[in-house]
C-alpha positions in Angstrom: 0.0 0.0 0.0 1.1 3.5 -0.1 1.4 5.5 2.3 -0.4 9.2 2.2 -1.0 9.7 5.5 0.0 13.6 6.3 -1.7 13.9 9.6 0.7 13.9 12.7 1.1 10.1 14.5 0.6 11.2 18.2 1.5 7.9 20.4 -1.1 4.9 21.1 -3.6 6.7 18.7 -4.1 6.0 15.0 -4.0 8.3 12.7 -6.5 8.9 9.5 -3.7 7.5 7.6 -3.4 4.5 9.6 -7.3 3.8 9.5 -7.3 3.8 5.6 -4.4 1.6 5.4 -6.5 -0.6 7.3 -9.6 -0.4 5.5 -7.3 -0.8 2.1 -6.0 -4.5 4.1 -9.7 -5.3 5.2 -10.6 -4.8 1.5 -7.8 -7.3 -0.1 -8.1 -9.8 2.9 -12.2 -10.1 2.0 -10.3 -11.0 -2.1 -7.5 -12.8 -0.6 -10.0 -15.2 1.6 -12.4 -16.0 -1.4 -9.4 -16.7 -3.3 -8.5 -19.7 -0.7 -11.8 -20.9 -0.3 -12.0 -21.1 -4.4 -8.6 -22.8 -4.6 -9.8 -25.5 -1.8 -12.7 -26.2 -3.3 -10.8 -26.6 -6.7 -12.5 -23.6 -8.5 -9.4 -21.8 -9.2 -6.0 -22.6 -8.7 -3.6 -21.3 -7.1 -1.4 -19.1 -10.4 -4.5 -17.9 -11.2 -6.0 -16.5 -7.8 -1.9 -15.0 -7.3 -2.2 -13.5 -11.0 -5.6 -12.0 -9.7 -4.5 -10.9 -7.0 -1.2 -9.0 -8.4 -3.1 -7.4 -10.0 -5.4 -6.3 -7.8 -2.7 -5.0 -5.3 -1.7 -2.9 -8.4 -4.9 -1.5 -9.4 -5.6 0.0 -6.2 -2.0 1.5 -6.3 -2.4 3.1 -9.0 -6.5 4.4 -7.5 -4.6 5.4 -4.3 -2.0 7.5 -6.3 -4.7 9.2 -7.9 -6.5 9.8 -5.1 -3.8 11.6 -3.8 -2.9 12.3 -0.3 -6.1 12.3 1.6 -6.6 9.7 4.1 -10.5 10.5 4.7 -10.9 9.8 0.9 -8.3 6.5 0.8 -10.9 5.8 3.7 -14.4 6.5 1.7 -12.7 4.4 -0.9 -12.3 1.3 0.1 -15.2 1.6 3.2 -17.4 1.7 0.4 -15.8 -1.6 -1.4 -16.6 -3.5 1.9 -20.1 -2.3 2.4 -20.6 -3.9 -1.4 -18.8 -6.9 -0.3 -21.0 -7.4 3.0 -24.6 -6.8 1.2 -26.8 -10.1 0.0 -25.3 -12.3 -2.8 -22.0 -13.5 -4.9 -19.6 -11.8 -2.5 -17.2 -11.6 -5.2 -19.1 -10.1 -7.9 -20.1 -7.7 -5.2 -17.3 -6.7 -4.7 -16.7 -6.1 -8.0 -19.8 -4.3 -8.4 -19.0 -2.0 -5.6 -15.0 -1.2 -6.9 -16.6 0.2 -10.0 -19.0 2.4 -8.3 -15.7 3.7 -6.4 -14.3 4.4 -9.4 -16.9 6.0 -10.7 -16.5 8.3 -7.9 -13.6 9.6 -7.8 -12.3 12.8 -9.1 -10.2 11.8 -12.2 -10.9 12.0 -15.9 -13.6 10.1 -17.7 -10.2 8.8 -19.8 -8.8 7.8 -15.9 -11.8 6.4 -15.0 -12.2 4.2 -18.2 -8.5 2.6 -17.9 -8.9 2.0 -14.4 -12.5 0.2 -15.3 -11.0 -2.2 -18.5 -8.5 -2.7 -15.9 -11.3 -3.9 -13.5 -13.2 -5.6 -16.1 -10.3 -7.6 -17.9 -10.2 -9.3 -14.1 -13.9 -10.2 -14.1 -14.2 -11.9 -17.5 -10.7 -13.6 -17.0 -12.1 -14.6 -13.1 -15.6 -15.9 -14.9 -14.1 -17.8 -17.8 -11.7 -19.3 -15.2 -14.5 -20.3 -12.9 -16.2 -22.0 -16.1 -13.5 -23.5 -17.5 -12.6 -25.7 -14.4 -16.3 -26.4 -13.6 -17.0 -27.8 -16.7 -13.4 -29.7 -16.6 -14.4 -31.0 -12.9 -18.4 -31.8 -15.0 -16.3 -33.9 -17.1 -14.7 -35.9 -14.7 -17.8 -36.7 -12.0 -19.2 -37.8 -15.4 -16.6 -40.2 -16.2 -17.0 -39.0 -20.2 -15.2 -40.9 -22.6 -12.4 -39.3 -25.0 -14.3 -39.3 -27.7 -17.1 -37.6 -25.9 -15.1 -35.3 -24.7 -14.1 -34.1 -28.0 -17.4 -34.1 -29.4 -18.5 -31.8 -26.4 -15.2 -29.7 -26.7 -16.4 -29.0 -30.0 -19.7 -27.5 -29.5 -21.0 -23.9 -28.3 -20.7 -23.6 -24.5 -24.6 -23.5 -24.2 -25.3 -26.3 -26.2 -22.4 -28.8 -24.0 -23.2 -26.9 -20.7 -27.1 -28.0 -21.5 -25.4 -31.7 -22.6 -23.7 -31.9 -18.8 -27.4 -30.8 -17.3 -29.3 -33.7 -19.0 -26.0 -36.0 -18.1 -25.9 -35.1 -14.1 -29.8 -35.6 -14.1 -28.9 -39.1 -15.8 -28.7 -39.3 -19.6 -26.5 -40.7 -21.5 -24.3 -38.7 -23.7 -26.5 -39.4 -27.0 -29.6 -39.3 -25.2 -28.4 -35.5 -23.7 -27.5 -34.2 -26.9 -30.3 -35.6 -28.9 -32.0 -34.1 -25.8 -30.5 -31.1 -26.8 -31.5 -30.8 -30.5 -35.1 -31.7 -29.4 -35.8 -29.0 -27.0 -33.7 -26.3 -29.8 -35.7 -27.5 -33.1 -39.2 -27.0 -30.6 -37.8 -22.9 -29.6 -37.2 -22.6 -33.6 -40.6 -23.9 -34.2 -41.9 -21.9 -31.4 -40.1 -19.0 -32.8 -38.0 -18.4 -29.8 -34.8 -16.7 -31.1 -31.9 -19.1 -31.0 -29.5 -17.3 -28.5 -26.1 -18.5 -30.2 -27.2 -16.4 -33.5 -29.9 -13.9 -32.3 -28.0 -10.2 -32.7 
């Protein structure tokens, strides 16, 4: 973290300074603990949640510089990161959620504010296609799927093999899952349900 504190450290009492740099380490310990429980349940590993994470560490380095050197605005900064964390839901996306709003909030450029947001956004979609990735590679296994199958599935859109696993974990076979499949999608084109994998 970096340190902006410019208010005077008077002994046993903590300073503004001190009590964002706290709130900044409250903040990456809620990341750092979903990153463990998501490596020990297998979700991620653990490159991944350390590439994540590096970059995180540097994102907010880069927010706090731009902030500047007020600790009451460090603090309003990441409080308000927490509060998302702590509300109903995926604690993660949350979190996510919440980071953007701060950014949104700060006093920088809309250029600033739109670098700092790909930033934040290139960490969601890498996060989420992780998180899919390894499911449907853990799917695959529990199933106990051939190699051929496997191929066959690799080689299909995700909605189509993700609906293929569904039928398979309620107890299909492969070919009864995909012809499953092609059923219930040639009944939406009768129906005239757009076909989500070409609809614009």
């Amino acid at each position: 973290p970096i340190s902006t504190d410019t208010t005077t450290k008077k002994e046993g009492k903590l300073t503004a300074g001190d009590i964002a740099d706290a709130e900044r380490k409250n903040v990456e310990g809620r990341f750092k603990a979903l990153g463990d429980q998501a490596e020990k349940t297998g979700e991620l590993n653990k490159a991944f949640i350390n590439k994540i994470q590096k970059r995180n560490q540097s994102l907010f380095d880069k927010i706090e510089k731009r902030i500047g050197k007020d600790p009451y605005k460090r603090q309003k900064f990441f409080t308000g990161i927490a509060a998302a964390m702590m509300q109903p839901g995926n604690v993660f996306a949350n979190g996510i959620k919440g980071l953007a709003k701060e950014i949104e909030d700060l006093d920088a450029t809309r250029k600033e504010k739109d670098e700092l947001l790909t930033e934040l956004d290139k960490t969601r979609v890498e996060t989420a296609n992780e998180l899919d990735k390894n499911k449907l590679a853990s799917d695959i296994k529990v199933l106990g799927l051939t190699t051929k199958q496997k191929n066959l599935l690799a080689g299909k859109d995700k909605a189509v093999a993700d609906a293929i696993i569904k039928y398979m974990k309620a107890g299909a076979t492969f070919k009864t899952a995909e012809a499953a499949v092609i059923k219930a999608r040639a009944a939406e084109k009768a129906a005239g349900i757009p076909d989500p994998l070409t609809a614009s």
